[in-house]
Structure formats: structure tokens, C-alpha cells
C-alpha positions in Angstrom: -15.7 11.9 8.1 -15.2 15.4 6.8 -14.0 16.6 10.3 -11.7 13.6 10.6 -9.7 14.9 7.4 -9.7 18.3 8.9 -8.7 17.2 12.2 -5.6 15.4 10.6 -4.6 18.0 8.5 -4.5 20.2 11.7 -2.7 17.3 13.4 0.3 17.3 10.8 0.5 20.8 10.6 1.0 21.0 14.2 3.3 18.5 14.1 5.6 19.8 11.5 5.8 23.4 14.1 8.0 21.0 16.4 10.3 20.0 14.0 13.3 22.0 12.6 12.6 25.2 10.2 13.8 23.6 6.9 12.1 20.3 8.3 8.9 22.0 8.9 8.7 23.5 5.4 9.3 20.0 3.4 6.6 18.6 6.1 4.4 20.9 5.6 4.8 21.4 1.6 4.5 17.6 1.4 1.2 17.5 3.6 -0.4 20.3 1.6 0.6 18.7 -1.5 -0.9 15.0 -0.5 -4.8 16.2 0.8 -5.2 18.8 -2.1 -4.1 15.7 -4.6 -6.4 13.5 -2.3 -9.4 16.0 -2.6 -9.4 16.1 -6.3 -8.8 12.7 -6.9 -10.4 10.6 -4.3 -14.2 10.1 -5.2 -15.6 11.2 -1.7 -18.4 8.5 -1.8 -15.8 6.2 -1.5 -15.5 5.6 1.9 -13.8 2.4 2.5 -10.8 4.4 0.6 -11.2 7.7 2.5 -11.1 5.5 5.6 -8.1 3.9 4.6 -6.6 6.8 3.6 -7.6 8.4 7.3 -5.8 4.9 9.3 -2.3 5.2 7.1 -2.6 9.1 8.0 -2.9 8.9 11.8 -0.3 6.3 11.5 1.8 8.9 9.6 1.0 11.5 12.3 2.5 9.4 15.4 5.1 8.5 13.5 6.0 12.2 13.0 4.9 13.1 16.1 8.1 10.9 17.5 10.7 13.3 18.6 13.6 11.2 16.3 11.4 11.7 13.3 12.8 14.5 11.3 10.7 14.3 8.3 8.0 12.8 5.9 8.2 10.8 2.8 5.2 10.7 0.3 4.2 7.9 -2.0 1.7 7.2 -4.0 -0.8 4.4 -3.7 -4.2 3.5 -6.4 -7.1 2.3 -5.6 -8.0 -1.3 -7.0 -10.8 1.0 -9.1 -8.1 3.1 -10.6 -5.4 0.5 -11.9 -8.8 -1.7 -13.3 -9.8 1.3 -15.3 -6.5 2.5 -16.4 -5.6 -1.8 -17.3 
């Protein structure tokens, strides 16, 4: 799973090279951003998460990957386990 993580980060980072300079910086600065918070929040036994997490990031990736694409939103989404501990 680890090299599924890696292989999308790669994915996005290649991705944001084909789109315009001050494109390419947001992307990337938003990408960067979203896996370091992932890594430090994300319990990595957790899997059903991670996995989720890896399906709404590849569909991320081929949306971005569309040449009329010109950037990437981020937005945050809790797992069931964090709101019921913060409720």
C-alpha cells in the first residue's frame, strides 16, 4: 500500500509539470500539503481509510491529468472515528 501512496504522489507531481507555471506551483503546493497532513494524521493501520483515500486520489489524478483541468481544489474530509471522538 505504501508504494501505492508513493506511486500517486509521483503521479500528481508529474501531472502538475504539464500544466502552466503558476498552475504547477498551487498543484504542487496543494499536493505536498494534502499527503504530509495525511501522513501525520491518518492512523496507517487503518486501511479501509488509506484505501479510500488512495480511490478519491487516482480519481483526482485523471481528473488533472485532463488537458482542460487547470488546477486542484483541496477539502477536507473526517473519518467516522474522528468526528465520534471529537462529538
Amino acid at each position: 500500500m505504501q508504494k501505492q501512496v508513493l506511486s500517486l504522489y509521483r503521479g500528481f507531481l508529474r501531472a502538475a509539470r504539464l500544466k502552466p507555471v503558476e498552475d504547477r506551483r498551487r498543484i504542487e503546493s496543494i499536493v505536498s500539503a494534502e499527503f504530509c497532513r495525511n501522513s501525520k494524521q491518518v492512523d496507517r493501520k487503518n486501511f479501509l481509510y488509506i484505501e479510500y483515500l488512495l480511490r478519491r486520489g487516482k480519481k483526482q489524478l485523471d481528473q488533472l491529468k485532463r488537458p482542460d483541468t487547470m488546477g486542484l481544489s483541496s477539502f477536507n474530509v473526517t473519518s467516522s472515528q474522528k468526528q465520534n471522538a471529537k462529538t
